[in-house]
N, C-alpha and C positions, 0 to 999 in steps of 0.2 A: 495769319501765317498760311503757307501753301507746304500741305505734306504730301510726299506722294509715296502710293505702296505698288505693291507687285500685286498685278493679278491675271491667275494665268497667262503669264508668259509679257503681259503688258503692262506699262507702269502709268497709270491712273492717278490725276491730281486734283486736291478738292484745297477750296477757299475756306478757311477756318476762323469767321470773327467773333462771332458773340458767342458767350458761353453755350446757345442751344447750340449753333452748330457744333461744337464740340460733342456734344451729346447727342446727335445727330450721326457724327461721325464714328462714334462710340458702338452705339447699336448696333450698325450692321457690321463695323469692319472687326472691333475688337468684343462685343458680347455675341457676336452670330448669331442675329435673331431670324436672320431669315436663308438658314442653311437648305432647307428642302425644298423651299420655292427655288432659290438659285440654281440646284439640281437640276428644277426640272425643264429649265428656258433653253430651249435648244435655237440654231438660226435660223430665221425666215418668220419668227413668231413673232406677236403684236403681244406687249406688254403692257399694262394699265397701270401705273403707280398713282395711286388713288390715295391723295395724303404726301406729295413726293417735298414735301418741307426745302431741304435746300437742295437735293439732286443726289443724293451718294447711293441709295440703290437704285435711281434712275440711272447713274453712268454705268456701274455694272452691268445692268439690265441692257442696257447700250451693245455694248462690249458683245456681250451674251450672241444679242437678236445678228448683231452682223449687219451689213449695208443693207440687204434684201429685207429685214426684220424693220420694227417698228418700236417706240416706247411715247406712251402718251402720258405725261406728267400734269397729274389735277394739282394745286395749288393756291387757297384761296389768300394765304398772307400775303402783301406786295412787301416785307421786307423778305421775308423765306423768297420769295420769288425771282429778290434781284441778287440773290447768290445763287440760287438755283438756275439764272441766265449766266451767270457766271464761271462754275462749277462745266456746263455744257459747253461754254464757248473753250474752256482751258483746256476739254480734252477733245475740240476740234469735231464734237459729234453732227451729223445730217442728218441721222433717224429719228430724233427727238422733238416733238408736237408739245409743247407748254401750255396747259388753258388756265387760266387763273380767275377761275373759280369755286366755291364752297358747292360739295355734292349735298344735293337735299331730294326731297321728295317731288319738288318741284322746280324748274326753271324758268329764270329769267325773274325772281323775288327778290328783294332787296333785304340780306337779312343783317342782325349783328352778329357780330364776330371780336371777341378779342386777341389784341397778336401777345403774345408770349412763345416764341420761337418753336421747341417739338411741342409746347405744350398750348397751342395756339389751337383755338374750339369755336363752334358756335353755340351763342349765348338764345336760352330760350327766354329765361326766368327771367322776370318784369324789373324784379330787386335786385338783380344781377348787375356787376363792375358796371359804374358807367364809364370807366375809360374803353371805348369799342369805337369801330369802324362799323361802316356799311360794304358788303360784299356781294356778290351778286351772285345768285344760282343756277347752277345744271342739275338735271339726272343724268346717271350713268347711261341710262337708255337712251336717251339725246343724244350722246358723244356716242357710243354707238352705232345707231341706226346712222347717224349722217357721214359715218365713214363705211356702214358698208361692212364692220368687221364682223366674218363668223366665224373667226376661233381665236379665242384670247389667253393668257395668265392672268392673275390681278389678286394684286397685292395692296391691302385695305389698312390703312393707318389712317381715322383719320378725329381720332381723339375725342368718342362717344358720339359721332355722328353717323354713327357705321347703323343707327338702327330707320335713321331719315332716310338715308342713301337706297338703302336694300329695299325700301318701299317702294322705287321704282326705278327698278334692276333686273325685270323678270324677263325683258330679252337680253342683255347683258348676259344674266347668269345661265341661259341656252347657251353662248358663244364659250363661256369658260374651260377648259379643260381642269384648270389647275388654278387654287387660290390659298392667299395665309392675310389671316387679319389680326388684327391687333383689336381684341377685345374688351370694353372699357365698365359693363355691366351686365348683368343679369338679363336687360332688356335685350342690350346690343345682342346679348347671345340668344335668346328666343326666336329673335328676328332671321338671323344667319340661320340657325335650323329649321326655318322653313324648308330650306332648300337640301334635308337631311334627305330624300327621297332621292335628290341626284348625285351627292357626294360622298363619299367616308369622310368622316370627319372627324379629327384627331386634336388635342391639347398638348401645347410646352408650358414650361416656366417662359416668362416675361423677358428674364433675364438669368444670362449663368457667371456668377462668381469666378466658377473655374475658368471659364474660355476667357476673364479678364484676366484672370494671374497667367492664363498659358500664353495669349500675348507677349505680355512682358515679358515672360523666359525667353519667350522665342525674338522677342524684338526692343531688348532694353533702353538701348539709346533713342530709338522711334519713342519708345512711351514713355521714356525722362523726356524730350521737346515737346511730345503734345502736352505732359502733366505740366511742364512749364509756364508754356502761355496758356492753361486750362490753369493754372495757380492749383494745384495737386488736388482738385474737388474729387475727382474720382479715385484717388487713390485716399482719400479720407471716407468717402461712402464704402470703398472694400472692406479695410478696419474695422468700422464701424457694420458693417455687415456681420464678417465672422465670429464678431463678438455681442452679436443678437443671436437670442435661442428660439421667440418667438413666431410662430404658426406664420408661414407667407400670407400674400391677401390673397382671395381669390380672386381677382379682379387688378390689373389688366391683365392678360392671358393670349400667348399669339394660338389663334384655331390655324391648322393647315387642312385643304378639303381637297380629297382626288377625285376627281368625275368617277362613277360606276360604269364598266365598259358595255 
């Protein structure tokens, strides 16, 4: 299906086929996971969506930057990648650089990778699924330095690989002003406070309950079609949400980090 919403003032359309994308679409539009990164994208800026799955906060980020502005969508799944070329061509973007590759500590390795849509990772463990791909690597600093950019956003999803990535990110992370990641462990988060000397750095929940039911008040018939051809999976996880009493996990967790001025 193609849904489209209002944002600021523009009405934004995204490609919705596999259940991830759904969940996908889920996250940023109707749980707000990435409200104060969006804040702080003004135009003219270079975006990094690091992890950018099928494109839905690439197109915002879009929207945001303006002609003059930029958005560079990392990518290493080639099915997220061909709705994520899809997703950009529907809303007619020009600012948007796609590289479709897995960020690691090194580039140009050939690693495993399995696809399972948001939830699509690189595989380190020996024992691990053998249904995987081969994917090919960058660092952050590669993309980077070959553009040249010195002042960026960047917004980090990229499903427990955020501790490979930050190994070599150390001029990346000079250019940043502003970042939110999506934190997957313990490790992941050791790694990202490295960089605790240049940024404040603050924790959300994962996900809010509420901004899923306010949705809905606010846009019934939108979220009866999406729950439709999503076959009502998220409005069963609600349910089943409010009637868990048990301790959240600590782990995933979005970090948001402001430059120290």
């Amino acid at each position: 299906m193609i849904i489209k919403v209002k944002f600021r003032e523009k009405m934004l359309k995204f490609y919705l086929g596999r259940r991830s994308d759904f969940a996908s679409f889920y996250q940023v539009f109707v749980e707000k996971s990435y409200p104060n990164l969006i804040a702080m994208i003004q135009k003219g800026d270079t975006v990094i969506d690091a992890g950018a799955n099928i494109g839905v906060f690439t197109v915002i980020a879009s929207t945001l930057v303006g002609p003059e502005g930029k958005v560079i969508s990392i990518e290493p799944d080639p099915e997220n990648v061909k709705t994520l070329i899809k997703n950009v061509e529907l809303n007619v973007l020009k600012n948007v650089e796609i590289i479709e590759r897995a960020l690691y500590k090194e580039s140009g390795r050939k690693i495993k990778f399995v696809q399972n849509g948001v939830m699509s990772r690189i595989v380190t463990d020996k024992n691990a699924n053998p249904d995987y791909i081969e994917v090919e690597t960058v660092t952050l600093d590669d993309i980077v330095n070959q553009r040249a950019i010195w002042r960026s956003i960047l917004k980090m999803d990229i499903e427990g690989a955020e501790k490979f990535a930050l190994l070599s990110a150390e001029s990346t992370i000079k250019t940043v002003n502003y970042l939110e990641a999506e934190i997957h462990s313990g490790e992941d988060f050791d790694v990202l406070m490295r960089f605790s000397n240049l940024f404040s750095f603050e924790r959300k929940p994962m996900e809010s309950i509420y901004n899923v039911i306010l949705f809905s008040l606010r846009h019934p018939l939108k979220i009866l079609k999406l729950e439709f051809y999503n076959k009502f999976r998220t409005t069963k996880r609600v349910i089943f949400s409010l009637g868990k009493h048990s301790k959240p996990s600590e782990y995933p967790v979005i970090i948001y980090g402001k430059r120290f001025p």
